[in-house]
C-alpha positions in Angstrom: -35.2 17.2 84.6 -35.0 20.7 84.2 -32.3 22.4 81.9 -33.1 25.9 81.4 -36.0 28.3 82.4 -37.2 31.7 82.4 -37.9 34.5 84.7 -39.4 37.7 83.2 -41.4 38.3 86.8 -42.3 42.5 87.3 -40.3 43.7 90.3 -44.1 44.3 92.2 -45.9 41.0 90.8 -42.6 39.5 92.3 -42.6 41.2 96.1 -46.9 39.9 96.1 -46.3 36.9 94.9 -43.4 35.7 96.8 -44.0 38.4 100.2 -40.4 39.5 100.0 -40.0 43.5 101.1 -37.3 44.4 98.9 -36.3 42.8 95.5 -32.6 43.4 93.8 -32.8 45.0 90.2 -34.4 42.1 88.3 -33.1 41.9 84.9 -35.7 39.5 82.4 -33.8 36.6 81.7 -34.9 34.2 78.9 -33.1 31.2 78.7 -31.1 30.5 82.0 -28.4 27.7 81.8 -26.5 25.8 84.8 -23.6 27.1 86.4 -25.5 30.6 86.0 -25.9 33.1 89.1 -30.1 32.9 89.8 -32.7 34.2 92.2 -34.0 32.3 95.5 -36.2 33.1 98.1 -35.0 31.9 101.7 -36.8 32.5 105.0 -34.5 33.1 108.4 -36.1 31.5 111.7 -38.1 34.6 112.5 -40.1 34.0 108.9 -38.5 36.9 107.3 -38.4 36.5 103.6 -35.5 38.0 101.1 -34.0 37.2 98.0 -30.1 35.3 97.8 -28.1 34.7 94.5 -26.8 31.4 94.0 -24.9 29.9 91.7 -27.3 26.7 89.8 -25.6 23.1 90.1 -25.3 22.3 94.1 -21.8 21.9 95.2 -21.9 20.0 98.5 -19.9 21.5 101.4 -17.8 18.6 101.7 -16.7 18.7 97.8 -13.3 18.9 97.7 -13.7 20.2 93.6 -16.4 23.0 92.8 -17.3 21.5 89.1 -19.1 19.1 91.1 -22.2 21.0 91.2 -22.5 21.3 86.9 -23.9 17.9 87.5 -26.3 18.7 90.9 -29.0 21.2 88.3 -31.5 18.8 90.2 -32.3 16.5 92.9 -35.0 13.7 92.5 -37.6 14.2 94.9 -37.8 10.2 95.7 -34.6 9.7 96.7 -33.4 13.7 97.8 -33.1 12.7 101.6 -31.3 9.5 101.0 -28.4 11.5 98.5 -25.0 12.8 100.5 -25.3 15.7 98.7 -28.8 16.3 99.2 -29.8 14.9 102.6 -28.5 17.5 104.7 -29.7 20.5 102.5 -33.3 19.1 102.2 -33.4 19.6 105.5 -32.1 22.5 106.8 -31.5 24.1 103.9 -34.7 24.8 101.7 -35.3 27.8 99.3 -37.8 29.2 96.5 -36.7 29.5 93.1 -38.8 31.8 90.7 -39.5 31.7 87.1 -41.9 32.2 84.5 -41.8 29.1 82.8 -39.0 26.1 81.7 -37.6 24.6 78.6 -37.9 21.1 77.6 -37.6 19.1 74.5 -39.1 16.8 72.8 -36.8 14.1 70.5 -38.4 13.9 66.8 -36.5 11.6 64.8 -32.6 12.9 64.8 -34.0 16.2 66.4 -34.3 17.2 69.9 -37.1 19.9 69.4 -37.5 22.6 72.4 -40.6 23.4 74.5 -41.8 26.4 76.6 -44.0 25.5 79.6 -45.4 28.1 81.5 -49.2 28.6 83.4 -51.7 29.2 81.2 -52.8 32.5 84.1 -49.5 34.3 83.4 -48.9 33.6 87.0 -45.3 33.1 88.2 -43.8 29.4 89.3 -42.2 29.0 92.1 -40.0 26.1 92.0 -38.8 23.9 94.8 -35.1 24.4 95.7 -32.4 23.4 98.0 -29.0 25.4 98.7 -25.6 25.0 100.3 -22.7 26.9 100.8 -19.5 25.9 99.4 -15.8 27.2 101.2 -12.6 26.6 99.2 -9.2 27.7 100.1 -10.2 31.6 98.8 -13.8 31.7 97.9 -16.6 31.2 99.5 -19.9 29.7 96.5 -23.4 29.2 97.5 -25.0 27.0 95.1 -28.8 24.9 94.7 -30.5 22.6 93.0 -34.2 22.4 91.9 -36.1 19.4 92.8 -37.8 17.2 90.2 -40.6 15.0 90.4 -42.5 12.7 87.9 -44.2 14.7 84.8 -48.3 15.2 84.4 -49.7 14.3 81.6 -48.9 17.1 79.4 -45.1 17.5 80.8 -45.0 13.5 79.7 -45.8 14.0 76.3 -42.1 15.7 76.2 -39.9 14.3 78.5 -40.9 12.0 81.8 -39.1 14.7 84.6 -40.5 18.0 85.9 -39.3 20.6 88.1 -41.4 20.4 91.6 -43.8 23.8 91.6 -45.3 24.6 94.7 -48.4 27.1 95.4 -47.9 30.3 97.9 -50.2 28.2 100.2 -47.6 25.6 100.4 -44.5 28.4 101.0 -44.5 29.2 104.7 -44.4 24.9 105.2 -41.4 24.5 102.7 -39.6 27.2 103.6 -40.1 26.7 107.7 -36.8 25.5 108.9 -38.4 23.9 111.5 -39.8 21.6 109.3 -36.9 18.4 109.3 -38.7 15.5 108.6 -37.9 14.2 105.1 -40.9 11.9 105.3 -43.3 14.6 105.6 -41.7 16.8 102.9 -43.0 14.0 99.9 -46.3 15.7 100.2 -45.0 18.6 98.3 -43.4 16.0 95.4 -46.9 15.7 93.6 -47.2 17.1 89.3 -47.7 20.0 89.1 -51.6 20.4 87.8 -51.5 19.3 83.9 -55.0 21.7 83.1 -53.1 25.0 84.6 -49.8 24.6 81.8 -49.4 25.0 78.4 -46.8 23.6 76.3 -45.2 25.8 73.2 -43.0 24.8 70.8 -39.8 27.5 70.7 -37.3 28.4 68.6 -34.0 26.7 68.3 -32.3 29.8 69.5 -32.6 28.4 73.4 -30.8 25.6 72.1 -27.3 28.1 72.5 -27.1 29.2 76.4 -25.6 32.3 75.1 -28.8 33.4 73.2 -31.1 35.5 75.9 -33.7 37.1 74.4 -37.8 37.2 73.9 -37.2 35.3 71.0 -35.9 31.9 72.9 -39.7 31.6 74.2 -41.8 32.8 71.1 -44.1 30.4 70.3 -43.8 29.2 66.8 -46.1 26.7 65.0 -45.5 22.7 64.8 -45.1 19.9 66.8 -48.1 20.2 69.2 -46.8 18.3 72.4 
């Protein structure tokens, strides 16, 4: 699965990376929880890219309660097109999620020891998302999910789930919303490269949703992965 995650990206590296014009005020956030506001990239029909804010936990448009989507954080890859929740968005409804890097952890005896995973380039990660928009009686929420696929071989060392991370020359496909057929979407389900991560043990501080600083991803030494 993925929890938490970080995303530090420079307002310039972000608008090359992901070919979006404009970019809101990007405040660096270190330890991201669910049910938190994030950043997506979504693509209208003409292929023009901009950044949305959703809210991180899907709440399907049929819910008839919103706390629904603290449990939708992600969507298995295998099975996304068969889920009511998930079928319709993975679809029609297909986004970019950015980030520098993502927390998991690692159980050691009694303890549940964290791990930041990030590219060893520096290079931002784009995760695979999916988004849908909410209407109750007097608000209007717009929610996603990230997708998760098996871990590589360093990822498995930690925990057996990863988010999906695709490469800018898989973008325009995932984001073309054109592009329907579930079938032909599992090409993008594949690890994530093992030899282009690293894995660092963190600080317990990431441990508390309400801690957000440099310190939650500081490498500190111990428990190689």
């Amino acid at each position: 699965m993925c929890g938490r995650f970080v995303m530090t990206i420079e307002p310039d590296k972000f608008k090359r990376f992901f070919g979006v014009p404009e970019v809101p005020e990007l405040v660096p956030r270190y330890n991201i929880a669910p049910t938190q506001q994030i950043y997506t990239i979504c693509q209208n029909g003409d292929g023009y890219r901009h950044v949305r804010s959703f809210r991180w936990g899907l709440i399907p448009n049929w819910a008839k309660d919103p706390t629904v989507g603290n449990r939708m954080i992600n969507a298995r890859s295998e099975t996304v097109g068969e889920k009511p929740a998930f079928r319709g968005p993975i679809r029609y409804h297909r986004c970019l999620i950015p980030a520098s890097g993502f927390y998991e952890w690692f159980r050691q005896g009694d303890e549940k020891v964290p791990f930041y995973i990030h590219r060893k380039d520096q290079v931002p990660m784009a995760f695979a998302g999916i988004w849908d928009t909410w209407k109750g009686t007097d608000e209007v929420i717009e929610s996603c999910s990230i997708l998760t696929t098996d871990a590589n071989n360093l990822v498995a060392k930690i925990h057996d789930r990863m988010p999906v991370i695709l490469s800018p020359s898989e973008f325009d496909t995932w984001l073309d919303r054109e592009m329907t057929d579930v079938e032909k979407q599992k090409m993008f389900f594949t690890p994530f490269p093992a030899d282009m991560l690293n894995a660092v043990r963190v600080s317990s501080e990431v441990n508390n949703p309400q801690n957000d600083s440099p310190e939650c991803c500081k490498p500190i030494k111990g428990c190689e992965p």
